[in-house]
Structures are given as C-alpha cells and as structure tokens.
C-alpha positions in Angstrom: 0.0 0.0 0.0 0.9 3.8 -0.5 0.6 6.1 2.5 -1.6 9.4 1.0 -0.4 12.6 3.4 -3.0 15.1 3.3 -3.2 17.4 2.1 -2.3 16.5 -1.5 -1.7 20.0 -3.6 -0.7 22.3 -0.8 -1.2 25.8 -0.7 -3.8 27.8 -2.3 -5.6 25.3 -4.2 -9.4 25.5 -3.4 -12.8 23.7 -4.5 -11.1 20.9 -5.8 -13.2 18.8 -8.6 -11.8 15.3 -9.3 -12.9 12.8 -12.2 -10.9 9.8 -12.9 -10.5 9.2 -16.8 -8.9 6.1 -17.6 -5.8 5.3 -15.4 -5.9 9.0 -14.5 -7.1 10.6 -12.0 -7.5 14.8 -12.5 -8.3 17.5 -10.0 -9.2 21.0 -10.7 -9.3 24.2 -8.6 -10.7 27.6 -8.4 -8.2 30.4 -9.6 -10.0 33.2 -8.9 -8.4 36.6 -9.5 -5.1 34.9 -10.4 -3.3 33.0 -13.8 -3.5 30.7 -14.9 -6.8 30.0 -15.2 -8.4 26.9 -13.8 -4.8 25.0 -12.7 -5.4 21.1 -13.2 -3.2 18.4 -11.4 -2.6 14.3 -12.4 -2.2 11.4 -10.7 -2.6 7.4 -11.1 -2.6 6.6 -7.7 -4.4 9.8 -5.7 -1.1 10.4 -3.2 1.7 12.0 -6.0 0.2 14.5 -7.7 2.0 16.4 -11.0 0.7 19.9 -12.1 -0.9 19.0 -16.0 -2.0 22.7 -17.2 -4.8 25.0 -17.0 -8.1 25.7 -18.7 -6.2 28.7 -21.2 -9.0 30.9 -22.2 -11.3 30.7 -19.1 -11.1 34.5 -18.7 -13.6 35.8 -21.5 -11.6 38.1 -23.4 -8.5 36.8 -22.0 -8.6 39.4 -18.5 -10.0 39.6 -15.4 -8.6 43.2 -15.3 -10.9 44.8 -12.4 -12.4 42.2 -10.7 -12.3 42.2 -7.4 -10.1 40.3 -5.0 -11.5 36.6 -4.1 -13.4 37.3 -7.4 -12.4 36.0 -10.5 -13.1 32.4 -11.8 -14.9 30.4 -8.4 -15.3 26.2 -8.3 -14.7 24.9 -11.4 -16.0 21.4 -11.9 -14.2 19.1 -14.2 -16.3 15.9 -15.9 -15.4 13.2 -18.6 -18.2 11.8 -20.6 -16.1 9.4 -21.9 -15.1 11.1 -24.8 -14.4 14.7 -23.7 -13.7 16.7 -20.9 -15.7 19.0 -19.3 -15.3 22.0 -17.3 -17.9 24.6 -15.8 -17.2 27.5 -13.7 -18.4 30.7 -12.6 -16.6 34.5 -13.4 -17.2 36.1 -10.4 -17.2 40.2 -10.5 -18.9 41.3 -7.0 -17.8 39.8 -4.0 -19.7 41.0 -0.9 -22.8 42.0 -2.1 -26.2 39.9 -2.9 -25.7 39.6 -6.7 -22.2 38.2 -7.0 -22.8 40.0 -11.0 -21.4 35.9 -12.1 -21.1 34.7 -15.6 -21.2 30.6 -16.1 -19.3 29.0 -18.8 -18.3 25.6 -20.3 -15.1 24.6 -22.0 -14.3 21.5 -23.4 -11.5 19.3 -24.3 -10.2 15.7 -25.7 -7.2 15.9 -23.4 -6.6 17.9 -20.5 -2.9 18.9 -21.3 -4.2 20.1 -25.0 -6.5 22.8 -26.3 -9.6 23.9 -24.9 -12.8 25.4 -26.7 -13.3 28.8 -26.0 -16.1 29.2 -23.5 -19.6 29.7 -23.6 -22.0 31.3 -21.2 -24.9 28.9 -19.6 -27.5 29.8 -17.2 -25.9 31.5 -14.0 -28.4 31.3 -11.5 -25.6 31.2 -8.4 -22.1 30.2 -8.3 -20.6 26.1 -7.8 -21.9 24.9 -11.2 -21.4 21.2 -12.0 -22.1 19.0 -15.0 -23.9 15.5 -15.0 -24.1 13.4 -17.9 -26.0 10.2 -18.3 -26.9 8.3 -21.6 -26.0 11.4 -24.0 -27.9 14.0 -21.8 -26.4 17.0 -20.1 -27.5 18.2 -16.7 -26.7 21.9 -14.9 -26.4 22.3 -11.7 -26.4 25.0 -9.8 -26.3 27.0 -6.5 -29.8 29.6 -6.7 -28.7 32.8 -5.2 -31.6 34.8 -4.3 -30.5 38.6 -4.0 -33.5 40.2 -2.6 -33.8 41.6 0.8 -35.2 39.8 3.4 -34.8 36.4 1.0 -32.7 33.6 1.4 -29.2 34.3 -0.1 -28.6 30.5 -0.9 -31.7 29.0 -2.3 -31.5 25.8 -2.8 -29.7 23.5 -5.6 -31.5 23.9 -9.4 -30.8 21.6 -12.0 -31.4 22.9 -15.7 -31.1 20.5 -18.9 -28.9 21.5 -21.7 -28.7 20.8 -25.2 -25.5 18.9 -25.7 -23.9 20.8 -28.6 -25.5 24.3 -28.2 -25.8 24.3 -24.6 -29.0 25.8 -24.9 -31.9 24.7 -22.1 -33.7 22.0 -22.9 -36.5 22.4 -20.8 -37.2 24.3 -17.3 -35.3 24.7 -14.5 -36.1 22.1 -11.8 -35.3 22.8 -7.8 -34.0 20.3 -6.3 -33.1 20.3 -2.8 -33.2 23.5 -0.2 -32.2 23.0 3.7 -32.3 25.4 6.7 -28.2 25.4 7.0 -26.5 26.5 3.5 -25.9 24.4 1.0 -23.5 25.2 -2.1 -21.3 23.3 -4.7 -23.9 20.5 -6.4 -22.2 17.2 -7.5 -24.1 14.5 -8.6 -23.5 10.9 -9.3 -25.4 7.6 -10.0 -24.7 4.6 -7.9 -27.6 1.3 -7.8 -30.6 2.6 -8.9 -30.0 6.3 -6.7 -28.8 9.6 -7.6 -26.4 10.4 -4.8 -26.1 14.5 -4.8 -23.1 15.9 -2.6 -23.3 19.2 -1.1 -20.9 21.8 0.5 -22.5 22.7 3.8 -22.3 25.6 6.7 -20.1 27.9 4.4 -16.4 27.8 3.4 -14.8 28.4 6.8 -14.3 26.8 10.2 -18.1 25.9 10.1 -17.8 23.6 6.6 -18.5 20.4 6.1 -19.9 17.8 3.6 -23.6 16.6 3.5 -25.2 14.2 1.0 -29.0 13.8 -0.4 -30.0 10.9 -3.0 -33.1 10.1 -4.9 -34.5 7.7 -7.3 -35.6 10.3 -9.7 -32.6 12.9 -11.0 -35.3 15.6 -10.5 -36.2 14.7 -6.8 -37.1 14.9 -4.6 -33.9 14.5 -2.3 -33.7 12.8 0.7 -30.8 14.5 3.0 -28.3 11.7 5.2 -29.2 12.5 9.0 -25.7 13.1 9.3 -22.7 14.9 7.7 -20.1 13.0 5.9 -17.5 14.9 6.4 -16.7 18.0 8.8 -14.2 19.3 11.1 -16.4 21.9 12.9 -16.9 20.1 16.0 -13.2 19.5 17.1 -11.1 22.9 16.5 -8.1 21.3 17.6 -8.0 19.1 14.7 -5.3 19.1 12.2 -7.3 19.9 9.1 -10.4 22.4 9.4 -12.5 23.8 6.9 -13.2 20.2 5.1 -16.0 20.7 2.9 -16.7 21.4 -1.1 -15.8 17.6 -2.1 -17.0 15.5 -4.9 -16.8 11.3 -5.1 -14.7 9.2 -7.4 -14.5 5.3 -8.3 -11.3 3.7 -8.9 -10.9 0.9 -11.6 -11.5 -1.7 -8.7 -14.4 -0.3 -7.4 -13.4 1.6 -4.3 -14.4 4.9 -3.8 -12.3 8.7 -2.6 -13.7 11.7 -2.3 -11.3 14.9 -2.7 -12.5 18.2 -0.5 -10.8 21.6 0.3 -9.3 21.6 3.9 -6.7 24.3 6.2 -3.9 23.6 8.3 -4.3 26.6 10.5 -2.1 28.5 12.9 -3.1 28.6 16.7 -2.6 32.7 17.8 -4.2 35.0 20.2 -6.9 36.5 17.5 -7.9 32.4 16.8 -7.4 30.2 14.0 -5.8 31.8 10.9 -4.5 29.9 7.6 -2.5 31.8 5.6 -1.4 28.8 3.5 -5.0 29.1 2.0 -7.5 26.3 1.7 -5.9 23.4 0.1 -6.8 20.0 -1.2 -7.2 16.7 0.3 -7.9 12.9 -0.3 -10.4 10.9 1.8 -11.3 7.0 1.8 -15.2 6.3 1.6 -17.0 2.9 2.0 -20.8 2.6 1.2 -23.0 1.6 4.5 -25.7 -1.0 4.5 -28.4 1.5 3.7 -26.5 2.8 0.7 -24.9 5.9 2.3 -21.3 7.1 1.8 -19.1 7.1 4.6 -15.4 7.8 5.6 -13.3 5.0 5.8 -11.7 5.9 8.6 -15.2 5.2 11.0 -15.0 9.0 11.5 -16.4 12.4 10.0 -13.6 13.9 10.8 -11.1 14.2 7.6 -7.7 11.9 8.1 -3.9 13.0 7.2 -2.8 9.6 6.3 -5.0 7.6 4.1 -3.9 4.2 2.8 -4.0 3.9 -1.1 -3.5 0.8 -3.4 0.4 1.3 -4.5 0.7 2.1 -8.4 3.0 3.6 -10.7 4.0 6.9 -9.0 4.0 10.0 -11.3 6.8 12.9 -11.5 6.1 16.0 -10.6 5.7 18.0 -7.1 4.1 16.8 -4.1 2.5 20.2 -3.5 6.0 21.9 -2.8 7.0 25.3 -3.9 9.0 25.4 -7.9 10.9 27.8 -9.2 10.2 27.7 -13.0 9.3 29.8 -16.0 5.9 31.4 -16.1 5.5 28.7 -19.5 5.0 25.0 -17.7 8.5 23.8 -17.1 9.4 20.6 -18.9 9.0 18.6 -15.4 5.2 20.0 -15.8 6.5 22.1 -12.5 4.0 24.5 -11.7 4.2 28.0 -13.2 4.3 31.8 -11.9 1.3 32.9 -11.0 0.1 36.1 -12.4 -2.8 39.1 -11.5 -5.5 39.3 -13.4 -3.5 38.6 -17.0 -2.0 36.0 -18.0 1.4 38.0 -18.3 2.6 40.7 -21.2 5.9 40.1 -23.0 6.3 43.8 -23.2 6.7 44.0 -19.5 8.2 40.3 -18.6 11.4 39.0 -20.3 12.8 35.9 -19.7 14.6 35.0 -23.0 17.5 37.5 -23.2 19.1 36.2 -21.2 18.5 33.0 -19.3 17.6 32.8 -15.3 16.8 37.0 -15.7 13.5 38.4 -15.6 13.1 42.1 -16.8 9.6 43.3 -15.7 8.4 46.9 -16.5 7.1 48.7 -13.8 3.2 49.7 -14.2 0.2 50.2 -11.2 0.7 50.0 -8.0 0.3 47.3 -5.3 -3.4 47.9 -4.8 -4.3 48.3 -8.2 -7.5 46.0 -9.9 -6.0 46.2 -13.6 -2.7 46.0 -14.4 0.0 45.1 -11.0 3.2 43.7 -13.3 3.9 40.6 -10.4 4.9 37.5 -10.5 4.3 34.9 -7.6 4.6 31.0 -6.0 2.4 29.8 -3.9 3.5 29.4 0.0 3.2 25.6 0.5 4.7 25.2 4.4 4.5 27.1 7.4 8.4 27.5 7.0 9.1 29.2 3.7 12.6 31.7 2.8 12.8 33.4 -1.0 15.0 34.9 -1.9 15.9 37.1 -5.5 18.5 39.3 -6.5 17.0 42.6 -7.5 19.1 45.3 -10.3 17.6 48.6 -10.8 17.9 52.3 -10.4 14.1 53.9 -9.7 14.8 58.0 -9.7 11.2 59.1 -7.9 9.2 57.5 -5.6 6.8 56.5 -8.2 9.2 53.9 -9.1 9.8 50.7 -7.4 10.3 47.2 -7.8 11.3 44.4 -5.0 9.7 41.2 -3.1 6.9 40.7 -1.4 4.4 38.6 0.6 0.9 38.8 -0.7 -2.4 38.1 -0.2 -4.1 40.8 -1.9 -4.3 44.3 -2.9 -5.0 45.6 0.8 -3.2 42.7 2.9 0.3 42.3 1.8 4.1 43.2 2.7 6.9 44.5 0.8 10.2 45.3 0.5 11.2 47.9 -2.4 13.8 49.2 -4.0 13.1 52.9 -4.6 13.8 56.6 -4.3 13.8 58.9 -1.4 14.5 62.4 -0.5 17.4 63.5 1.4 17.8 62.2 4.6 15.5 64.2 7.1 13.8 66.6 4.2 10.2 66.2 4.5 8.3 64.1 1.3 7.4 66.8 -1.1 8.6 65.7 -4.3 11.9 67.2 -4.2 13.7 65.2 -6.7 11.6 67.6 -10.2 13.6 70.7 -8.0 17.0 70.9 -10.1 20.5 69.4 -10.4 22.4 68.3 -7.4 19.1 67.0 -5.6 19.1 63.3 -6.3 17.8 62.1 -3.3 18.9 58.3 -1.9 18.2 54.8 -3.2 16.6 53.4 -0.4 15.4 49.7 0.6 11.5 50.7 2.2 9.3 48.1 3.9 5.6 48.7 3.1 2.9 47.0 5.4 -0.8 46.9 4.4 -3.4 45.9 6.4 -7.2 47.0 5.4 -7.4 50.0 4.7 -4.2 51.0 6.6 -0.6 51.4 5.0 2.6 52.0 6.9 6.1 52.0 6.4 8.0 50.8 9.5 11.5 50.4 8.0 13.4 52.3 5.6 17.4 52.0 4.9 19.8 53.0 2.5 21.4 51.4 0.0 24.2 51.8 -2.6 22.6 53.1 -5.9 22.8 51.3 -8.7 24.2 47.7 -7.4 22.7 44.3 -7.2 20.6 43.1 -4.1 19.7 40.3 -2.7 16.2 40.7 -0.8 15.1 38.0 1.3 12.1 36.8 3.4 11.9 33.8 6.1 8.5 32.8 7.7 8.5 30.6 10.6 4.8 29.6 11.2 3.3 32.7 12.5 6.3 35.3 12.2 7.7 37.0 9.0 11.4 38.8 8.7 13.0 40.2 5.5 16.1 40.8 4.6 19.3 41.9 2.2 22.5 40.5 2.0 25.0 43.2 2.0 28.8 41.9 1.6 27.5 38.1 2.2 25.8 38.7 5.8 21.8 39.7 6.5 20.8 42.4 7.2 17.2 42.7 8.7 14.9 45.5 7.6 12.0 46.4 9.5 10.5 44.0 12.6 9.1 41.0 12.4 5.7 41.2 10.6 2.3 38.6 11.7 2.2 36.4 8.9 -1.3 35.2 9.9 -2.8 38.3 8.4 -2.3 37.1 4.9 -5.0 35.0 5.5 -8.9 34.2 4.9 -9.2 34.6 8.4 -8.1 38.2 9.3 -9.9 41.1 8.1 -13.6 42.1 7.8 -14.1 41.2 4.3 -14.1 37.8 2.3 -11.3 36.7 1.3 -10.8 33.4 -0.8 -7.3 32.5 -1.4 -4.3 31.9 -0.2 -0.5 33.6 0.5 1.6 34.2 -2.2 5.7 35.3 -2.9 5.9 37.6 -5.4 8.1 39.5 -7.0 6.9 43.4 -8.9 7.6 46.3 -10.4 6.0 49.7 -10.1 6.0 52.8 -12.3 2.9 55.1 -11.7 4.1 57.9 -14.7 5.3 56.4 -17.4 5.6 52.4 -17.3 9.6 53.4 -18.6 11.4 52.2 -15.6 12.2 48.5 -15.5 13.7 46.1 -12.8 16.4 43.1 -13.4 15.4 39.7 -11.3 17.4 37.0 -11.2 17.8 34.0 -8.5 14.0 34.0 -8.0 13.8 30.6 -5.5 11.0 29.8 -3.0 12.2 26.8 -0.8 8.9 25.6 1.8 10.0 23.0 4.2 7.8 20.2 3.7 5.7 18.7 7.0 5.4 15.2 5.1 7.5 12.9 7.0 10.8 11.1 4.5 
C-alpha cells in the first residue's frame, strides 16, 4: 500500500473537482483573481500528484482586469463523458454583495494537457456549477442565489437541462433540494438505482462540512443523510479544518475517494488563521448497509494519512513550492502565477538572457487592472525566497522588489526605490534641479485593510545588485538583504497570519503568495532586473 499525506496539492488550491479518466485521475481548482486559469493536477494513484496545465481561455476576453479580489473564476468542476472533458465555472465580479454580478461557462477538451474550446455562457443562476451526464444527456447544476432583501441568499440547488452541442436549455429549471443550514457546490453521481447529490454545507470556513442527499428520480425529490459525511467543525483542535466542497470518485477496482478543500491553520491569540490558504485533500469512503457514503476511517472527521493501493508513482511536485518559468517547465512544474493577465511580454522578459527576468514597472500594489507581479504559492509554514534585484528607480513612483501577498489591501513589501534626502520632508523634491538626487533606499511597506505604513526604511548603494530575502517561521515573518554576504534585517518581524482568509472584515478566498513586482505610476519606462527567484517551503510530510 501507499501512505496518502494530506493534504495532496498544498497551498492555495481551493474547490477541488476530481474525475478519474482512464488510469488518471484529475483535479481542478478555483483560480479566482489569479493565472492561470483553472490550474489542473494528475495522478494514477491519488497520493503524487504532477501539475498538467490549465483551462487557457477561461477568462472571457482573456482578462480579469478589475475584478475584485476573491473574485475572478470560483469552483470549477471538471467531468469526462467518456469522450471529452468538461469544465464549468463561474466569473465572479462582485464579491460581498447579494448579486455576485457571475457569468457561467463551459469549456471543453479531448485531453486535459491540450486545447480547450473557448467558452460559452450557460444559465448563471448562483455560483458552484457542476455537469452531469448520463446516456447522452447533459444536466446543470447550480447553486440559486436569491439577492432580494429579506430572502434567502442560498436558495437551494437547481438543476437545468442542456442541449449537448448548443448548450441551450432543454427544458425548465427544476429545484431540487433546499435546507435550513446553506448548501452550495452540487455534485451529482449515479450509484444502484440512486442519484447520490453531494453538497458543501455551513459555508467555506471553520463551520464547513460535507452533507449528501440521494433520490430515485434525477429531479427529486432529495432525501438529506441524517448526518454529515464529512466535517471538522466540532473539534477545533483538529489538524485539518475547513473540510468541505468535495466531490466522489470510483477507482478501476471499485473503491471509492472523495477529494474536498481543507486548512492547516495556525493557533494565535486573534484564533485560527490559515494563511497557507485552503488546500486540497484525499479521503477513503465505503458505502453503509443502507446505501450511504461514509469515511473509511469510522469517523467524519477528515484523516492526514490515508492508505491507497500502491501504483506507478507519477513525476512531478508533491504540492512543494517550484521555481520555474511562467511557461510550464518541462517537469510540468507548476508555473508563476500572475494578477489578473495572464502575463505581457512587453513588460516580462525571460529570453534575453536566461535565469533573468526584466519586468516593467506599471500600477501600484493595490491596483484592480494592471499590478506587473509574478508569484509562488506558499506551501509550508516554514518558507525563505529569496531574489537578487538590479535597478535604479529616480522618484518614488518607481519601485520594484519582493513581497508577501495576499491581496491588494493585505500584503508586505520590500522595495527598492527613491527617497528624498535624509531628514527633508516628502514633497517631491527630486523635479527641483540638479544636485538634488535624493537616496536609493530599501522601504518596507505593510498593508493591512485600509491601513498602509512604512516601519522600515534604509539606504542602500545606488545602482548595485541586491539580494532581498524573506523567512517565515509559522506565524512570524522577517525580511532581509544581503549586503557583503551577511543579512541584514529590515523592519520587525511582521504577523504572517494576516495574509489570511481569516483576518480582516471582508471575504477573502485564497491563499499567501511570494511575489516578486515592479512599479511605475508615470510612465511604465522604468524596468527592474530579477534574477535568482527561489521559493524553498519545508515540507511537513514525513521522509
């Protein structure tokens, strides 16, 4: 047997949706406001997992230039009809307020690694769309959102036939399930005679958990299980919270798994926060007398370790961090991540010459349209990156350097930019003449809501290549230069918890990021040299 060690993709890698084709099994996650779009992982045997390419093209028009943060592309769901893949998601462009303002598409495929169709719109009635086929028919599902005051924000589950090749309705939209606690992300299969539908429950955070209906009829009605099959919400202290959003697979020999999103979260004195983001797991299920699912393990609670059947093991990561081109490396490593575009060549250079990126500095940290970064994923609680920065900003409205991210109003950098004289006041002095060139200066930024502060800034040698560095340590961040080989620490030591889903008033989806950017506010003319980009997390999977 193969031990499994949850979770399976770690780091931000939400609303998983797995389908087994073949020998292969396939997971997909939500993106959101990030490329690329709709990130899709491999494996034979469920435990080693290799990152197989995205769904290019799931941004209509190729941008999600303003959406909001957490917005963006929300819970795909990949399906195989035998002869095609099939994926569904929602575009999200409100987050926060009762309409959501969502777009649902479909994209298809004959392999996942190739080309996909460009997508087309369905009915959006809510958010967590799913596809069921059975005997050449197509189902929708859906989430209903009702926006109206006074109504009930999540509806119910609807279910809307489409026309197989124009994805038209094929008749009216059937409800088929509401409950008193919320219920989101639809996914329905057919096992002896019942359709088994498999629900999100309780909401995306410390309160979700798993719940399943069935009925003889595909329309209903549903019968709910008395219990949940899965949640963490009951034990706190439990090493993976948040289990919920899961879908059920068979393997060739008839046993069954269910993959879910889960959080490894850090214990402080605000509560639970997981900056690593939600993440994906792997569960064992067996089928009770009366025809229910059930976790293997006797339990509801989700399992770290989870025996599997031992097959050919795959390449590829095991959810740890890579340091390869934004193109998918040959080792199908996974790529940089980028905001809100899938990257410009005018501003991002990586063929001149090789291990240097040149981006061109555009918006600002904060901005909804066009922030030139490029970031990893943070996979561990114990993380260092590192890069080696060239450049020579002349204003403050040039900058470029390394920083932790979670989005545009919770994130923490260190830049390379310009200053005024030491102890002249900020007024712009650098337009006032010759002889006033002001200092190149290393700044740490902090932004936390709606507040920005700047607790650390030191100067530096114009001109020269730096290395900046970060190192978290579970709850505590510190960066860092190296100035003649030794560190040299800039600012205090920041709370990395609040680059999480769980600090902050407002909804956030995702997960923390390193990143490195480049900032020019007048003219998009300055540019910064990167070089040495690596991202090392220490792995809590046991040798």
């Amino acid at each position: 047997m193969t031990v499994l060690h949850n979770p399976v993709i770690r780091g931000f890698a939400p609303d998983p949706s797995l389908v087994r084709a073949g020998d292969w099994y396939y997971l997909a996650n939500s993106s959101f406001e990030w490329f690329p779009t709709i990130p899709i992982h491999r494996s034979r045997d469920l435990a080693h997992w290799e990152y197989a390419g995205h769904v290019e093209g799931a941004a209509p028009g190729g941008t999600l230039a303003g959406v909001p943060d957490s917005g963006g592309i929300w819970a795909p769901s990949l399906s195989w009809d035998g002869e095609r893949f099939w994926v569904v998601y929602s575009v999200v462009r409100s987050v926060g307020t009762p309409y959501f303002d969502q777009d649902t598409y479909v994209s298809t495929a004959t392999e996942v690694t190739g080309r996909w169709s460009p997508p087309r719109r369905v009915p959006s009635h809510g958010f967590d769309p799913a596809l069921y086929h059975e005997h050449g028919r197509l189902w929708l599902l859906n989430l209903q959102n009702d926006h109206r005051p006074g109504g009930r924000r999540f509806a119910g589950i609807v279910a809307t036939e489409l026309d197989r090749e124009t994805l038209a309705p094929a008749g009216a939209t059937r409800l088929l399930l509401q409950h008193d606690r919320l219920i989101e992300g639809p996914k329905l299969l057919k096992r002896e005679g019942w359709y088994v539908l498999v629900l999100a429950e309780g909401g995306t955070g410390f309160e979700h958990g798993v719940r399943v209906a069935r009925s003889r009829n595909l329309t209903g009605p549903y019968e709910l299980d008395r219990r949940p099959l899965m949640t963490a919400r009951d034990d706190p202290g439990w090493p993976l919270q948040k289990a919920g959003h899961a879908e059920l697979a068979e393997s060739p020999d008839g046993d069954w798994y269910l993959s879910h999103l889960t959080a490894r979260p850090l214990r402080t004195p605000e509560g639970p926060r997981c900056p690593l983001g939600r993440e994906t797991a792997i569960q064992a299920v067996t089928w009770d007398a009366q025809g229910w699912p059930r976790l293997r393990n006797g339990d509801t609670r989700p399992t770290v370790l989870i025996e599997v059947p031992e097959l050919r093991r795959t390449p590829g990561d095991a959810g740890n961090c890579a340091t390869s081109p934004h193109r998918p490396a040959p080792d199908n490593a996974p790529p940089y991540y980028t905001l809100r575009s899938p990257g410009d060549p005018d501003w991002m250079d990586d063929t001149s010459r090789p291990g240097h990126l040149l981006l061109r500095g555009h918006h600002g940290p904060d901005s909804l349209w066009s922030h030139n970064l490029l970031a990893h994923r943070v996979t561990e609680h114990r993380t260092e990156a590192r890069v080696t920065l060239q450049a020579t900003p002349t204003t403050f409205t040039q900058s470029a350097g390394l920083l932790l991210w979670y989005n545009t109003s919770a994130y923490y950098a260190l830049d390379l930019t310009w200053a005024e004289p030491e102890g002249e006041d900020q007024h712009g002095q650098q337009w006032q003449g010759a002889g006033r060139t002001g200092r190149t200066v290393l700044a740490l930024t902090t932004r936390d809501g709606a507040e920005t502060a700047r607790p650390a800034v030191v100067e530096v040698a114009a001109g020269t290549a730096l290395t900046l560095g970060v190192t978290v340590r579970a709850t505590e961040a510190r960066f860092w230069y190296a100035a003649d080989g030794a560190r040299v620490p800039v600012g205090p030591p920041l709370d990395f918890t609040r680059l999480s889903d769980d600090h902050g008033p407002r909804l956030r989806f995702t997960g923390a990021m390193v990143a490195i950017h480049a900032v020019d506010l007048v003219d998009a003319s300055f540019t910064a040299d990167f070089s040495d980009f690596r991202v090392t997390c220490i792995s809590e999977i046991p040798e």
